[in-house]
TORKOL-4160 file (C-alpha; in steps of 0.2 Angstrom, whole numbers, padded with zeros to 4 digits, m for minus):
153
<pt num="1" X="0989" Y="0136" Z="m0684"/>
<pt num="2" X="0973" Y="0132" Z="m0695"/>
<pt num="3" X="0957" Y="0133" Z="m0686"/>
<pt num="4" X="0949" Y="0119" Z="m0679"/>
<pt num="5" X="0933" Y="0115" Z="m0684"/>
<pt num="6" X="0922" Y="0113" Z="m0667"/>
<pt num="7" X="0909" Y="0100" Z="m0670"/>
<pt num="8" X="0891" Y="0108" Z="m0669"/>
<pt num="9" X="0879" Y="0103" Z="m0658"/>
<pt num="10" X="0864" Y="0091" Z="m0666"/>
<pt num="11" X="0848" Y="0100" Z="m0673"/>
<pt num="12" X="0836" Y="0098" Z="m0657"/>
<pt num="13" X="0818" Y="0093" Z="m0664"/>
<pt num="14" X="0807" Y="0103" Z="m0660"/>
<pt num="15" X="0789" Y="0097" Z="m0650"/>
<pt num="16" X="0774" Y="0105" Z="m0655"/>
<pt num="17" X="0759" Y="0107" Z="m0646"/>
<pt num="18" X="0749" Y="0091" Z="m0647"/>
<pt num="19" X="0732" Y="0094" Z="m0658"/>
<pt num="20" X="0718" Y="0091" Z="m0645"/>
<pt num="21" X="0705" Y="0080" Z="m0658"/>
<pt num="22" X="0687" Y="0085" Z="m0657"/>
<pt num="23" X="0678" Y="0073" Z="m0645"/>
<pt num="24" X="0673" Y="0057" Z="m0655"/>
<pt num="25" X="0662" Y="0044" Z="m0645"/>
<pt num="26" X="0662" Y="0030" Z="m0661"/>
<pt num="27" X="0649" Y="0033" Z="m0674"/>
<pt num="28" X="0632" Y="0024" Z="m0669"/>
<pt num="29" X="0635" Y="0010" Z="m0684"/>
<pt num="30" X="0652" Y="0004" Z="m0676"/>
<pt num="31" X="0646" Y="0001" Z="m0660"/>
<pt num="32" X="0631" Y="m0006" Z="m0667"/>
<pt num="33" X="0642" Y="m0019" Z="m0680"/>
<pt num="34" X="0654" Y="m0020" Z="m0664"/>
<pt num="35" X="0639" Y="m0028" Z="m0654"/>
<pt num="36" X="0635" Y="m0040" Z="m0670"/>
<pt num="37" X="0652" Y="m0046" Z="m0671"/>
<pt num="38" X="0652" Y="m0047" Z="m0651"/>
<pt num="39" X="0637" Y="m0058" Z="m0653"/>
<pt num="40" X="0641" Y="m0069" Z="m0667"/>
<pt num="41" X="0658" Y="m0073" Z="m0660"/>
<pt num="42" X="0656" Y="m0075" Z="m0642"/>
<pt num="43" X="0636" Y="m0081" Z="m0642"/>
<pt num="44" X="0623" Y="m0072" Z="m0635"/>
<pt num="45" X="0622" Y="m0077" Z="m0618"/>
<pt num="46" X="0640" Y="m0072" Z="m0615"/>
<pt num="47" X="0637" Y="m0055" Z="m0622"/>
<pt num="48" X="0620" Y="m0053" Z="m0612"/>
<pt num="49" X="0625" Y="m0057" Z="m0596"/>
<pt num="50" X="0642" Y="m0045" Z="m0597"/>
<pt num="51" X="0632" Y="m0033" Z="m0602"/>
<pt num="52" X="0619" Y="m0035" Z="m0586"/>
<pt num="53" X="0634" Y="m0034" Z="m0576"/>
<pt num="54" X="0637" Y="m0016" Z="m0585"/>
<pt num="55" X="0634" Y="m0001" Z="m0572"/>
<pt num="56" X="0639" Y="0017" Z="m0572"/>
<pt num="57" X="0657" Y="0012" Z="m0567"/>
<pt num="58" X="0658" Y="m0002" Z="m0583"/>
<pt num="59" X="0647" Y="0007" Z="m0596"/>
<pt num="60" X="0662" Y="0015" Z="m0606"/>
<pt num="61" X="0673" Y="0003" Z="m0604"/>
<pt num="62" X="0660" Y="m0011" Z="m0612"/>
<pt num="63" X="0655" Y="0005" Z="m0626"/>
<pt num="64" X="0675" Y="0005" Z="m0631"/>
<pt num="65" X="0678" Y="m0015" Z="m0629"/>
<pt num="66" X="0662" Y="m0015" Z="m0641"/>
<pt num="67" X="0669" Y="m0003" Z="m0654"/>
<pt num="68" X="0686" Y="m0003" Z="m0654"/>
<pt num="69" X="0686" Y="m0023" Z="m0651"/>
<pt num="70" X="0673" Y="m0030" Z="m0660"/>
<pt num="71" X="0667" Y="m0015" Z="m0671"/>
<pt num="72" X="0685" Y="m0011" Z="m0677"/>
<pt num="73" X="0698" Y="m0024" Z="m0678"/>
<pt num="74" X="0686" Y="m0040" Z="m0677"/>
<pt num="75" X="0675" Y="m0033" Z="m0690"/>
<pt num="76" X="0693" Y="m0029" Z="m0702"/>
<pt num="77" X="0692" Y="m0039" Z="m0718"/>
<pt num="78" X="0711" Y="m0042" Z="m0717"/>
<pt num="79" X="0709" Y="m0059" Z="m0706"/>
<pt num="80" X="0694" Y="m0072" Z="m0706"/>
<pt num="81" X="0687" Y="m0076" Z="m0688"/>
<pt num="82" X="0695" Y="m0092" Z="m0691"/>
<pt num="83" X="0714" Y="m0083" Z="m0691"/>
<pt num="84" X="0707" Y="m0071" Z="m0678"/>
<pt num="85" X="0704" Y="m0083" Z="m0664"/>
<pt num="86" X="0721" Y="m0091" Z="m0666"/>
<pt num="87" X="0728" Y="m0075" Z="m0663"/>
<pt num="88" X="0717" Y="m0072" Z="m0649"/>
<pt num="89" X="0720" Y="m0089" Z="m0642"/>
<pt num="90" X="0739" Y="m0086" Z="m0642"/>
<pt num="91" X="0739" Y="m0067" Z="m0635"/>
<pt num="92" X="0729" Y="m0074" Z="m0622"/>
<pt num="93" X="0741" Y="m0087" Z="m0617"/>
<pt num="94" X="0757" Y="m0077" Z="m0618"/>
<pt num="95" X="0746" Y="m0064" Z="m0605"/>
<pt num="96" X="0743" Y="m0077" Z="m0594"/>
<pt num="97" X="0723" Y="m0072" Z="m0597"/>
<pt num="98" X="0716" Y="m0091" Z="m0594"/>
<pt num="99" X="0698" Y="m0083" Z="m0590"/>
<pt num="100" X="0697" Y="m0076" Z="m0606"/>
<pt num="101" X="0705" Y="m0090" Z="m0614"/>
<pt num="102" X="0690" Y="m0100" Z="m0608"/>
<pt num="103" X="0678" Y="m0088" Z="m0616"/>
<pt num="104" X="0689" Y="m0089" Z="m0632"/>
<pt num="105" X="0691" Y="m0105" Z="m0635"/>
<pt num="106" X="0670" Y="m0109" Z="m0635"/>
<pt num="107" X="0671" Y="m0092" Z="m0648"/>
<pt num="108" X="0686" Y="m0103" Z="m0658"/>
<pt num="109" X="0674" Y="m0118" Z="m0658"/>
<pt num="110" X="0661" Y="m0107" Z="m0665"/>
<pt num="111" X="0672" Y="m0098" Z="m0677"/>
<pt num="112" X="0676" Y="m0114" Z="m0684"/>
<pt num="113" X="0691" Y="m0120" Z="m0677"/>
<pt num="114" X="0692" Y="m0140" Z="m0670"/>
<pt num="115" X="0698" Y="m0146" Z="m0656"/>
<pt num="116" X="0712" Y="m0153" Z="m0665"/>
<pt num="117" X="0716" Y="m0137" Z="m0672"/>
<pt num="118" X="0715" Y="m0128" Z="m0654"/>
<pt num="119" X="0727" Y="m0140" Z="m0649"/>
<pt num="120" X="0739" Y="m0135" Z="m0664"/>
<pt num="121" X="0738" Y="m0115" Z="m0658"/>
<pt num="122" X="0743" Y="m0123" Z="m0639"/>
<pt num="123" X="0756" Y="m0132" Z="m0645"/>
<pt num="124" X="0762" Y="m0117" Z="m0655"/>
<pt num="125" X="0761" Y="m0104" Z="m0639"/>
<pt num="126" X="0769" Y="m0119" Z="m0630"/>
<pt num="127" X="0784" Y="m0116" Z="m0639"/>
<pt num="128" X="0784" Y="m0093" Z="m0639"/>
<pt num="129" X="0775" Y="m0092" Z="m0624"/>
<pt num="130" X="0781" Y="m0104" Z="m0612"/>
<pt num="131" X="0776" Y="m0120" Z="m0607"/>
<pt num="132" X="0770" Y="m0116" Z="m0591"/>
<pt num="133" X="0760" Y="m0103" Z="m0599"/>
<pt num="134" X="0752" Y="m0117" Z="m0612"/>
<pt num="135" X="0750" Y="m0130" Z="m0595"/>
<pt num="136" X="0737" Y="m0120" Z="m0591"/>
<pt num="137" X="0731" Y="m0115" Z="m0607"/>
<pt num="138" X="0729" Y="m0134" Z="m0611"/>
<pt num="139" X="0718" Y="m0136" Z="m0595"/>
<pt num="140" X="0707" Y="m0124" Z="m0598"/>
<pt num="141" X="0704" Y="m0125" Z="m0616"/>
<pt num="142" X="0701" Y="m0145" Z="m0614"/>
<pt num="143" X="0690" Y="m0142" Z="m0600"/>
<pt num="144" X="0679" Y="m0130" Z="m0613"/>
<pt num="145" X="0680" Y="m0141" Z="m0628"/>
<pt num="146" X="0673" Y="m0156" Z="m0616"/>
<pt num="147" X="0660" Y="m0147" Z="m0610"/>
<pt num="148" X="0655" Y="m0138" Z="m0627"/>
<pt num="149" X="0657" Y="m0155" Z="m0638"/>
<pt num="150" X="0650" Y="m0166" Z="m0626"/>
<pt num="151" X="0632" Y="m0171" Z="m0628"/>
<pt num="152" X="0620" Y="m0167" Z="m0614"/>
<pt num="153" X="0614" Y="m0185" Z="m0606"/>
């Protein structure tokens, strides 16, 4: 009888140790752009009372959400703040992060954006997010643009 070949087992990939990265804290001039950017998009009286709330507990986490969020991705040259806060605007949504959706729909208003085209982003979401998702979305963000569009009496 000829000889059956037996199937071999699969190659099994080997895992090397992971390369442990010498510490990196973020270069000085990222957290410093990160903090620009931080302040032109979401004003100065947002980004100063955060960071009087910060304490021992917050500090690193404000440090990364300034360099890895506004230093880094915010600051890319790939999208204009414009495209950038529509993106925001719908990650916000489909997270259900209506707190920070208040805080960036004044930062859309300041990118540039109108109410119209806030609106437009909603209505988009509205459709890949979920409509209960953009129900609250649509309060929020119409309750910001009265109060940031609406002259003081």
């Amino acid at each position: 009888a000829p000889a059956v070949a037996r199937p071999q087992p699969a190659p099994v990939a080997e895992i090397a140790p992971a390369a442990v990265p010498p510490q990196v804290q973020g270069s000085p001039d990222t957290y410093d752009t990160g903090i620009k950017v931080r302040r032109e998009v979401l004003g100065d009286a947002h980004v100063d009372g955060i960071l009087e709330q910060t304490d021992a507990f917050s500090e690193d986490f404000q440090q990364l959400v300034t360099r890895y969020a506004w230093g880094e991705v915010w600051h890319r040259p790939g999208l204009d703040r414009r495209t950038r806060s529509c993106v925001t605007l719908t990650a916000l949504v489909a997270g259900g992060h209506l707190d920070e959706l208040a805080v960036h729909t004044r930062a859309a208003l300041r990118n540039g954006l109108t109410p119209d085209e806030i609106k437009e982003v909603l209505l988009q979401a509205a459709v890949y997010c979920g409509v209960p998702a953009a129900s609250g979305a649509f309060r929020v963000a119409r309750q910001v643009i009265r109060e940031e569009t609406t002259p003081p009496e």
